[in-house]
N, C-alpha and C positions, 0 to 999 in steps of 0.2 A: 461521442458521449464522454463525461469528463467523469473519473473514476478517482475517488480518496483510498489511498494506500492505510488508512484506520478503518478496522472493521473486523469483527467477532460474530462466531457462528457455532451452533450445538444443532447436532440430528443426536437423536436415539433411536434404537430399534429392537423390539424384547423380541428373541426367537427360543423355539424349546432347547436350546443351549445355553441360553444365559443372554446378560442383555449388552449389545453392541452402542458406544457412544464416541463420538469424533466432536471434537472441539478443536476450532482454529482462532488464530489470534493474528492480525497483519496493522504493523506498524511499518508507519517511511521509514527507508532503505535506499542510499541511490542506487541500488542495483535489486534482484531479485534473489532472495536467499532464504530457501523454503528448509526447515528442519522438521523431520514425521520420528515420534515416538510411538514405537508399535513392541507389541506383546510379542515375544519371540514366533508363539507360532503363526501369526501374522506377516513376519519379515518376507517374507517372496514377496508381499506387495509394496514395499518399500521403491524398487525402481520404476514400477508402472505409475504408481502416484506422483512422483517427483518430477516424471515426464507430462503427465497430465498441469500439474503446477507450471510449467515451463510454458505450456502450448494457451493456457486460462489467463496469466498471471503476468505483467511487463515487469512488474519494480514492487519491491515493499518486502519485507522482513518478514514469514508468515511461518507459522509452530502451527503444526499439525499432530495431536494425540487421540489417540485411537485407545479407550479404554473398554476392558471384557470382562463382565461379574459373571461365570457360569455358574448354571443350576447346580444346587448340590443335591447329589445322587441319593433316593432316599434308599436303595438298595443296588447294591453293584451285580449288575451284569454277569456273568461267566459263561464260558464257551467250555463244553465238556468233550476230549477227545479222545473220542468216544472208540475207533479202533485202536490209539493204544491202550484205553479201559481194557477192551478184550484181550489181546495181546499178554499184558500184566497177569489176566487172572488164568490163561490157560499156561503159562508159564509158571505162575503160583501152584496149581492145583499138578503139572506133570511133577514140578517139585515136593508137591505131597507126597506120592506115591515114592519117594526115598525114602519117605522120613518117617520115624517111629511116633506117632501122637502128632502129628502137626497141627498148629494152633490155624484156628481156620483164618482166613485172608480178615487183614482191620480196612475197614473202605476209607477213615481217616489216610490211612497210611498210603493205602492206590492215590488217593485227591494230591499227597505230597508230593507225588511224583513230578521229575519235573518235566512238563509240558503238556501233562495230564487237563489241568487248568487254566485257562486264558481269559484276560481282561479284553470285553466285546469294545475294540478300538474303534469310535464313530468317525465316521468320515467327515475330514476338515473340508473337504474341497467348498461343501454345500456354504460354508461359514465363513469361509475367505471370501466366497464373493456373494455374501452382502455385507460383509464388512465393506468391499470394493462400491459396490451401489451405492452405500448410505454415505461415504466417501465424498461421491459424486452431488449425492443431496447437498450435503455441508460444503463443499464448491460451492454451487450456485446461490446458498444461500449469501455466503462471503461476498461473490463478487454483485449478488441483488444488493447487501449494503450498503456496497464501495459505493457502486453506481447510485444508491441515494443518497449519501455523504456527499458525494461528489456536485449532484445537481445543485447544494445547497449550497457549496464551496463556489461553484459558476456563478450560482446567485451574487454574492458577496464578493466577487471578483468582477461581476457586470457592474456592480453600482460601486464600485471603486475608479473602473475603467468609466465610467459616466460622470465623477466628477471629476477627473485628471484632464477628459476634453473640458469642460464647462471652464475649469481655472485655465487652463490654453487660448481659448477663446477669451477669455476676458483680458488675460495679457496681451495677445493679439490687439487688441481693439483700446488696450491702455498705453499700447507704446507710442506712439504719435501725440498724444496728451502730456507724457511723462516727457517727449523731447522739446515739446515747445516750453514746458514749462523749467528745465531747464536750461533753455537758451536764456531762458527771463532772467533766472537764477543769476547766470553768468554776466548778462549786463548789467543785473541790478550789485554785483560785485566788482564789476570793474568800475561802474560808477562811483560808489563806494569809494574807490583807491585814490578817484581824482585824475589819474592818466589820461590822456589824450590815445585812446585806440581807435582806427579807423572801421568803419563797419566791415570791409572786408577781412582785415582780420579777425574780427567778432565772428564772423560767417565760417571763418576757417573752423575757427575751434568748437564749434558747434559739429560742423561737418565732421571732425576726428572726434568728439563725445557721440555721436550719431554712431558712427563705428565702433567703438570701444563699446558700446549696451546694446547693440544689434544684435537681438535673440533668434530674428527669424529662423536662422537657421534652425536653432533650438527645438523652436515651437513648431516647424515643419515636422522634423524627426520625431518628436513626442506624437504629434500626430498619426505619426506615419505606424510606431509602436501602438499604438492605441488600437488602428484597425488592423495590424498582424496577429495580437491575441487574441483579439476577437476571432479570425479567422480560424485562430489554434483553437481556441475554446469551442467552437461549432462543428471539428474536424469528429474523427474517430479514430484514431490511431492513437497510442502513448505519446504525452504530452508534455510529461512533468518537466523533464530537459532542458524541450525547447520554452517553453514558459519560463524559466530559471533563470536563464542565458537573458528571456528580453528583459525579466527585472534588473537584471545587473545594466542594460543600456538603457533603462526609464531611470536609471540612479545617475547613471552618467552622466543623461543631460538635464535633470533636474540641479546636480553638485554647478555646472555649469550658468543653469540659470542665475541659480545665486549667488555667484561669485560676480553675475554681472550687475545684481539688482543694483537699483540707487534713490530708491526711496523706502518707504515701510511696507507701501501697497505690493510693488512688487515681491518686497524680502520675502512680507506672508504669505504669497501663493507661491514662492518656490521652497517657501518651509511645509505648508498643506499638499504640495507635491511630492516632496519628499514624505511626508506622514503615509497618504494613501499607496504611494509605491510601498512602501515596509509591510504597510497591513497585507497588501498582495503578495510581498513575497515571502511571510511568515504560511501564508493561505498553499501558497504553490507548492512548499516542502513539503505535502500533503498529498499532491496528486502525481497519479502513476504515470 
């Protein structure tokens, strides 16, 4: 399956703590370079994600933010402790019986005690991991994208790859046309001149223009690129690379083609060769 390294993703999830949201963003990258902003108390799952990214992900640039709006409390919690409460007042009241008039015990003043009262600390564990789950949602969502980006990027790289044979085949099938017709060329020039050349040498130099525009090989190779992307396109493993690599060799023998051309018909299909490989290889910087 062919996967575009473009592609954006949002989970949210409201829990009685407040509401958890992840948004990812993945642009090409020739390599894989995943960056997660997380809320401090979130950070312990900074390594287990980046390892997930690693194992999901071949190539592409991808920002991971993990944002948390907690509930605000409409009254706070307190944990009352409750045997040093006692503790205080029987120490309060032995301390009475010293004192002349002692002003009775202020319960303000026990509450400031320190360690008298405690903020009831909820437990993160529950919270980290559906952070971690919904995490997992916005993955799949990302790379369900990629993978429809991608299908549509095959498209558009199939019928690129479908006219680059059709102009092969047509040069294929023009070059024995384009040679006879400049043999003509060449006798209809030396006639021209007036010289006395013997048809064998007429023959020769035909046979060395025969060589000097002999594409085959050319169009062999072209061909030959045509059904190895295909091949790579149908595959399932990361691709971007090797697709990269055959644009630079569909560029190489098309620069070639037309440095042999020698009429118009030719020039233009090794300039429309050249067109459709560009389009392909702007298309390929795209896929993982």
């Amino acid at each position: 399956m062919v996967y575009s390294m473009t592609a954006f993703s949002r989970c949210e999830l409201s829990t009685d703590r407040g509401n958890l949201a992840w948004e990812m963003r993945s642009v090409n990258h020739r390599y894989l370079e995943p960056s997660l902003r997380l809320p401090e108390a979130f950070r312990e799952l900074e390594g287990p994600l980046r390892e997930r990214l690693r194992k999901q992900l071949a190539r592409g640039k991808v920002e991971c933010t993990l944002r948390f709006h907690p509930v605000v409390a409409t009254s706070a919690r307190l944990n009352l402790n409750q045997p040093l409460v006692d503790q205080l007042i029987a120490a309060s009241q032995q301390l009475s019986l010293n004192l002349v008039n002692a002003a009775p015990v202020n319960p303000l003043e026990l509450l400031a005690w320190p360690g008298v009262l405690s903020n009831a600390e909820p437990d993160e564990s529950g919270l980290i991991e559906q952070a971690g789950a919904l995490f997992e949602r916005a993955l799949k969502d990302l790379k369900d994208q990629r993978a429809r980006e991608g299908a549509e990027l095959r498209k558009l790289l199939e019928e690129r790859l479908d006219a680059i044979a059709e102009r092969v085949a047509t040069l294929r099938e023009m070059m024995p046309e384009l040679l006879v017709a400049h043999r003509q060329k060449l006798i209809d020039r030396i006639a021209e001149t007036g010289l006395d050349v013997d048809n064998q040498r007429i023959e020769q130099e035909v046979v060395l223009l025969a060589q000097k525009i002999d594409v085959a090989e050319e169009l062999d190779r072209l061909d030959t690129h045509v059904s190895e992307t295909r091949r790579v396109l149908a595959g399932g493993e990361a691709m971007g690379r090797r697709l990269d690599f055959l644009m630079q060799e569909f560029n190489r023998e098309a620069n070639t083609l037309g440095s042999k051309a020698i009429d118009a018909r030719s020039t233009q299909a090794a300039v429309d060769l050249k067109v459709y490989i560009e389009q392909m290889r702007e298309q390929v910087q795209n896929i993982e």
